[in-house]
N, C-alpha and C positions, 0 to 999 in steps of 0.2 A: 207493353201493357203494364196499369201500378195498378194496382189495388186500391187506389183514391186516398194511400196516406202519406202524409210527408214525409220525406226522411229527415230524421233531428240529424247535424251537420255532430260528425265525428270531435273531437275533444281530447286534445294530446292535450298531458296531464307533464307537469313539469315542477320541480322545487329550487328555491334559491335560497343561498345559505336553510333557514329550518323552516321556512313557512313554503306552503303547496298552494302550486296554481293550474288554471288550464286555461286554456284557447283553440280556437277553431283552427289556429293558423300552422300547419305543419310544416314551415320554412320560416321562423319570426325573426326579425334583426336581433340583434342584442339591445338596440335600442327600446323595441316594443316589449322585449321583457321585462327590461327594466320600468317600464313605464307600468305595466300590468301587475304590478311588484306594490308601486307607491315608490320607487327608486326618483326621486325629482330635486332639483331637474337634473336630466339622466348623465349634462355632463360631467355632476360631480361625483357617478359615480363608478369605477371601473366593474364591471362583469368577469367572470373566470369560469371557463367549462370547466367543471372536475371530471374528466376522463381517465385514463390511465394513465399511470406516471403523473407529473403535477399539474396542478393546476392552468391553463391557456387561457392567457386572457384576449378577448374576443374585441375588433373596433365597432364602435358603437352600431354602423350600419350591415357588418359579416352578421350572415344568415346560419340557423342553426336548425339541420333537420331532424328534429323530434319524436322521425318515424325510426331513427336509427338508435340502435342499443344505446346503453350507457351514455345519451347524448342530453339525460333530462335534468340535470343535476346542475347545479352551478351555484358558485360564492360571489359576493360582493366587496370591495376595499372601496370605501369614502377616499375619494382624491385627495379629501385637506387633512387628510391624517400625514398629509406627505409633509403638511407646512409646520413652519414654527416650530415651539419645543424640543417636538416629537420627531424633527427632521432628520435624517440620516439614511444610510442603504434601503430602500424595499426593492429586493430579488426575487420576492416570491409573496402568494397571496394567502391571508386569514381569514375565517368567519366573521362574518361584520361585528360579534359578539368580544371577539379579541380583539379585534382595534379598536372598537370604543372602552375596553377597559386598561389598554395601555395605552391610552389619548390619556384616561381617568388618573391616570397618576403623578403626572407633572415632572417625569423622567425622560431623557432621551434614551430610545430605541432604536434597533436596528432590526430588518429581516433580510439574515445574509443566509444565501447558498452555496456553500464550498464543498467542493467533491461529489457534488449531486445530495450534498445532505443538505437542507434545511434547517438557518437554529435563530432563535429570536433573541436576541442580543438586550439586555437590561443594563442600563450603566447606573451603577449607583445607587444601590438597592440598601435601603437605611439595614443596620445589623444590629441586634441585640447587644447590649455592654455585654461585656467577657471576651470578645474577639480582639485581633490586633487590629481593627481597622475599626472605624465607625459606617462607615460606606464599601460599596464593593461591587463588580461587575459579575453581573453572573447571565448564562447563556443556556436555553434548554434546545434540544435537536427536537425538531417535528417530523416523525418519523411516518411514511407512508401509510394514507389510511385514516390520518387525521382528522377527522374531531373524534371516529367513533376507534382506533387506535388510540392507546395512553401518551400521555409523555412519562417517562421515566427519566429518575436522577437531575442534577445540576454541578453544574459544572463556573466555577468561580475565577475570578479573578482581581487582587492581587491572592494567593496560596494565603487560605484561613488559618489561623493559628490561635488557641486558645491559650491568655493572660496569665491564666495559671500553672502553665509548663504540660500541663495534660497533655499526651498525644488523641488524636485523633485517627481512627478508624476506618479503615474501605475507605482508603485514599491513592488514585492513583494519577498519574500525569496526562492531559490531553491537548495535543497540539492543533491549533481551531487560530486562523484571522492574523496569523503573523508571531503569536504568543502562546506561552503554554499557561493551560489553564488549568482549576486543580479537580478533577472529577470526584463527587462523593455517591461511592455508588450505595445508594439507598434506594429500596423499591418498594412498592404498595404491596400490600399480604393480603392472603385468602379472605380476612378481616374486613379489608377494606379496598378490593378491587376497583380498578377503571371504570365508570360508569358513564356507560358513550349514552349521550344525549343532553347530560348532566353534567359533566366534569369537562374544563376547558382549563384556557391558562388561567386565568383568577384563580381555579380551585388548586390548581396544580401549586401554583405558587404559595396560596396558604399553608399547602403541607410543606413546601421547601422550608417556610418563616416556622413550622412544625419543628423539622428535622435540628435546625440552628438550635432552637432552645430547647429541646429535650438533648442536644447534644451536653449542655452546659448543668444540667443537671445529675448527667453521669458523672459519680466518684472517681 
């Protein structure tokens, strides 16, 4: 026996990379997510559950049940960030918002994971005059938890040295991809904390282009 009213069809609620969606369908492909997204056409774009531990990326037609905990979250990586330029290792996935801004810079990159870490690999990152290089490789670890986890530190490659015999500071060695790289451990202050929603690589990287020239500024 009903009561004579409809029942409104249930509505598992789901997010990809930062925008929220829903659907009636509580088993949807990865393809229909992507499609419900504005993801087109869906094969250029890969899908990733963010469950626990890293990120799984999902074939377009594996089903994803919605009714199940921590099942409703997921990132996206544009396939042609794999071409051209930009070509090299991707091991692991980013918010759509980081690889369209290291497409934006006309560098090759890498996203390697070695030893279960995670690190996004920049070759030849322009440097401020004062340094012994005018270019330089530098590589930050994405540490579990990321986007709303910080990144901390940078870690360089060839070992920076400043023109005018100055030593430099919270320097120590890190072995990363075959080579050792020079760690500068510098970290965000009370002043100026992590701001998960807001702070990604672009901003991260501003303060790294920060760190280099307030270095050269020190007597």
């Amino acid at each position: 026996m009903t009561d004579g009213k409809d029942k409104q069809p249930k509505e598992y609620k789901f997010q990809i990379d930062k925008e929220h969606y829903e659907t009636a369908n509580p088993t949807p492909t990865a393809r229909e997510l992507l499609t419900i997204a504005g993801k087109l056409p869906v094969e250029r774009f890969a899908l990733y559950s963010k469950g626990k531990g890293q990120p799984r990326r999902l074939e377009l037609d594996e089903r994803v049940d919605l009714r199940e905990p921590g099942n409703e979250k997921f990132l996206t990586l544009p396939l042609d960030q794999t071409e051209g330029l930009g070509a090299g290792r991707r091991q692991f996935a980013l918010p759509a918002e980081d690889g369209e801004w290291l497409d934006s810079l006309g560098l090759v990159y890498e996203l390697i994971a070695e030893g279960g870490i995670p690190r996004v690999v920049i070759y030849g990152w322009p440097m401020p005059a004062g340094y012994n290089v005018a270019k330089v490789d530098v590589n930050v670890r994405i540490d579990p938890g990321y986007p709303d986890t910080q990144i901390d530190m940078a870690y360089f490659s060839p070992a920076l040295v400043r023109t005018d015999g100055r030593a430099i500071a919270a320097l120590s060695d890190d072995s990363f991809d075959g080579k050792i790289w020079q760690r500068w451990s510098r970290h965000r202050t009370p002043a100026n904390p992590w701001r998960a929603g807001l702070d990604n690589l672009a901003t991260h990287f501003a303060l790294v282009d920060d760190w280099l020239a307030r270095e050269l500024r020190k007597g």
